[in-house]
N, C-alpha and C positions, 0 to 999 in steps of 0.2 A: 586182651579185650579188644574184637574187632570193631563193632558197635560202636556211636556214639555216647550213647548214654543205654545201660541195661538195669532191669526190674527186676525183684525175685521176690516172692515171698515165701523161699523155703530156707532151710536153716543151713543147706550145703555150704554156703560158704562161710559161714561160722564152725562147722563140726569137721575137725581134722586135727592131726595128730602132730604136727610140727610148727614150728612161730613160720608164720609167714612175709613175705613183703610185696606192695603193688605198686606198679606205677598210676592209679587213679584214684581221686576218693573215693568212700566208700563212705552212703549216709545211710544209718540203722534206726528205724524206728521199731521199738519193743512193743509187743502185742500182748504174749503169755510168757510164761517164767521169767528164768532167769540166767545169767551166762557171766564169766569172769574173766575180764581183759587185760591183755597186758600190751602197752605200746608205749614203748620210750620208757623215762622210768614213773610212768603211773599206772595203777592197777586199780580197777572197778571193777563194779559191779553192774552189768545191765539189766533192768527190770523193769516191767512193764510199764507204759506211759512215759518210758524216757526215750531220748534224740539221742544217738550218738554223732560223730565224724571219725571215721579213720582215715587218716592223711596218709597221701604216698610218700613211697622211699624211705619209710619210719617201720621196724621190724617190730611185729605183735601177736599174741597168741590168743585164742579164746580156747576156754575150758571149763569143764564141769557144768556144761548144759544140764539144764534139766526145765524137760517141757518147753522148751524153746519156741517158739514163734516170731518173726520177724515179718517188716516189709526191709527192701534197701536199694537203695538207686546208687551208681558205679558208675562215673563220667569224669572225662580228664580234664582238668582246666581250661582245655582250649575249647570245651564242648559249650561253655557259657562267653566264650568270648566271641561266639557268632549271634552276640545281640545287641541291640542296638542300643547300650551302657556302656559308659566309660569302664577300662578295666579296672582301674582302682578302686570303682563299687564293687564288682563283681569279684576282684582279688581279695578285696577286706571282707567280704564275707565270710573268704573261707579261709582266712589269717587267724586261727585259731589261739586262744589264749594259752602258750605255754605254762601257765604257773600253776593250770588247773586241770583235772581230769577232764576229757573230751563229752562229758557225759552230763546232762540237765532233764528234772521231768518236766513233763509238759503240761501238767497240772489241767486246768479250762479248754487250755488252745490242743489236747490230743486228739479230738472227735475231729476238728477244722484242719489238724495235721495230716490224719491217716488217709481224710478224704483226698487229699493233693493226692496223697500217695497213689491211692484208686485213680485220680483222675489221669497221672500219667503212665500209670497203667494201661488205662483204657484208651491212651493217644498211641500208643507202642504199638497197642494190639490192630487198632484200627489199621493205622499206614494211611487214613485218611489226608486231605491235602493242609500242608502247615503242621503237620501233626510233630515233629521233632523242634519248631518252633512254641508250639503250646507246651511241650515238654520243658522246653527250658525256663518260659516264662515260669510255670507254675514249679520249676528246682527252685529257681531264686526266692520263691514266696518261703519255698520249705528253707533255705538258707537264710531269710531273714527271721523266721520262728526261729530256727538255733539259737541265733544273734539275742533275739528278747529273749529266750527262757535263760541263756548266759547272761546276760547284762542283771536280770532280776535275781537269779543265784548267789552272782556274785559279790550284789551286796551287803546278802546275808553273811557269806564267809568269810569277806573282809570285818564285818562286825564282832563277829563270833571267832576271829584267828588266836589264838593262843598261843604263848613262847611254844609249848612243845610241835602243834605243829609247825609254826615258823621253821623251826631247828629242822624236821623231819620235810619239810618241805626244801630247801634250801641243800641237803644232804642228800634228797633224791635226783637234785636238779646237778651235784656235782656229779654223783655217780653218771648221769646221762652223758654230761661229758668227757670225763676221764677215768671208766670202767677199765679200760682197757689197758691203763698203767697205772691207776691206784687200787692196790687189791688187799690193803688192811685197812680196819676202821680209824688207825690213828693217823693214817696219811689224811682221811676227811675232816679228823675232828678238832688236828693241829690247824686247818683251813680254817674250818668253826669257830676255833677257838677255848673250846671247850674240852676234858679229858675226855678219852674214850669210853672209859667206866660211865661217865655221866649221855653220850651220844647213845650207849648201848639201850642205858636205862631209859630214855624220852624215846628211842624208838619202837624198844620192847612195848610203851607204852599207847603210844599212837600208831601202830601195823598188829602188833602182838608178837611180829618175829624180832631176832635181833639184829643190830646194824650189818652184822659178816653176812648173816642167811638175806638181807634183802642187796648187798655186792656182788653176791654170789648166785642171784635169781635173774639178773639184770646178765652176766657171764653167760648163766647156763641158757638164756633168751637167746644171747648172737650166736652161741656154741651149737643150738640145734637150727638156726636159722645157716649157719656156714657148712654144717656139716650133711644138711639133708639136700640142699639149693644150691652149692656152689662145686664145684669141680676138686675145689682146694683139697690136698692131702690133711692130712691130721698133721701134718709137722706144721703148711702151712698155717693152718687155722690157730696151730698153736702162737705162732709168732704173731700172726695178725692181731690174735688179741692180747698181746702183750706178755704171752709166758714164758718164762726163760730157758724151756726146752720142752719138747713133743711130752716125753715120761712125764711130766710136772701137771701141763696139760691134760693129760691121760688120768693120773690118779685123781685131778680134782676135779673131772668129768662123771668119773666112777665113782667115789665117795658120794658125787649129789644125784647120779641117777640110779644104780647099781648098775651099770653097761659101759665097756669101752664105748669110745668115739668110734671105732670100725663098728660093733657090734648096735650100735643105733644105727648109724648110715647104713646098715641092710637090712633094717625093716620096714617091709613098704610102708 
């Protein structure tokens, strides 16, 4: 991204075929349908009147659009630190809450949201004087809407938390960290504390898949993120993330997609 700060309201950089990674935010405001993300280990749903954030250097996929429509603004962190705010305003805005999907609707405040969006649209386009200045004041406005429609969400979800998510929460957040050398459900649920039988069944319960298929969606995430973006061989990529040889790798690349690891890296 050469750009300080860019606009789009087309769905291009939602619609492709491999998990991606950036170095910039990326703020998604939903218009029409809907689309399903995956970054880090949470997975939503985006639908109209909601705000997303996707943070950089965090590997994520979107998929199964349909009828998509977006606005979304792409600026690197140092594109808000040319204001005249301390940065630890401007840093905690965009200090995203881990424990929760990146995702809030925006209920009242979407009509007052989309219009920022138009408005620095309409600063981009101009190149008028101050216009990349107007630009950022009115990001931060749209970074502080995030801020409220998260703060008001998440006092709902703290009310309404239940053991089974807890458990399912807590389980996605190990995977995030130790995907890469815990690869049965009983390495997690000995953590938990809980048998695995019992981890399978609360997750079957709150995802609908079971705890191995969401281990192994979080795998297959970095596995097409190393193998379409990174130079690495498939031995490599095998070690990288933790298998204990390339063949191992291989077959349990193929069983979850029906394709070698070479046979996906050649298609555009």
């Amino acid at each position: 991204m050469n750009s300080e700060i860019i606009f789009s309201n087309s769905t291009d950089g939602l619609l492709f075929s491999s998990p991606q990674k950036n170095d910039y935010y990326t703020v998604i405001l939903c218009l029409t349908g809907v689309v399903s993300i995956k970054i880090g280990y949470h997975s939503f749903e985006l639908k109209p009147k909601m705000i997303s954030i996707l943070s950089p250097d965090t590997v994520f996929s979107c998929e199964n659009a349909d009828s998509l429509e977006i606005l979304s603004l792409c600026f690197h962190r140092s594109f808000l630190r040319k204001i005249f705010i301390k940065e630890e305003i401007t840093d905690g805005l965009l200090e995203l809450n881990p424990n929760y999907p990146p995702v809030y609707p925006l209920e009242d405040s979407f009509d007052r949201v989309s219009e920022k969006f138009r408005l620095i649209e309409r600063e981009l386009s101009s190149k008028y004087a101050y216009h990349l200045d107007l630009a950022r004041l009115v990001t931060l406005e749209i970074l502080y809407e995030y801020n409220r429609a998260c703060e008001f969400c998440l006092l709902g979800f703290e009310k309404n938390m239940n053991r089974g998510y807890q458990i399912t929460y807590e389980f996605k957040k190990l995977i995030g960290k130790h995907f890469r050398e815990w690869k049965s459900v009983g390495d997690y649920s000995s953590i938990l504390g809980i048998s695995a039988k019992h981890l399978t069944e609360v997750i079957k319960e709150e995802t609908g898949h079971t705890a191995l298929q969401v281990i192994h969606e979080r795998l297959l995430l970095e596995s097409r993120y190393l193998l379409k973006h990174t130079s690495y061989s498939v031995k490599e990529c095998a070690y990288e993330l933790g298998f204990e040889s390339p063949s191992y790798f291989t077959r349990f690349f193929k069983n979850n997609t029906g394709e070698s690891p070479n046979q996906y890296r050649s298609i555009p």
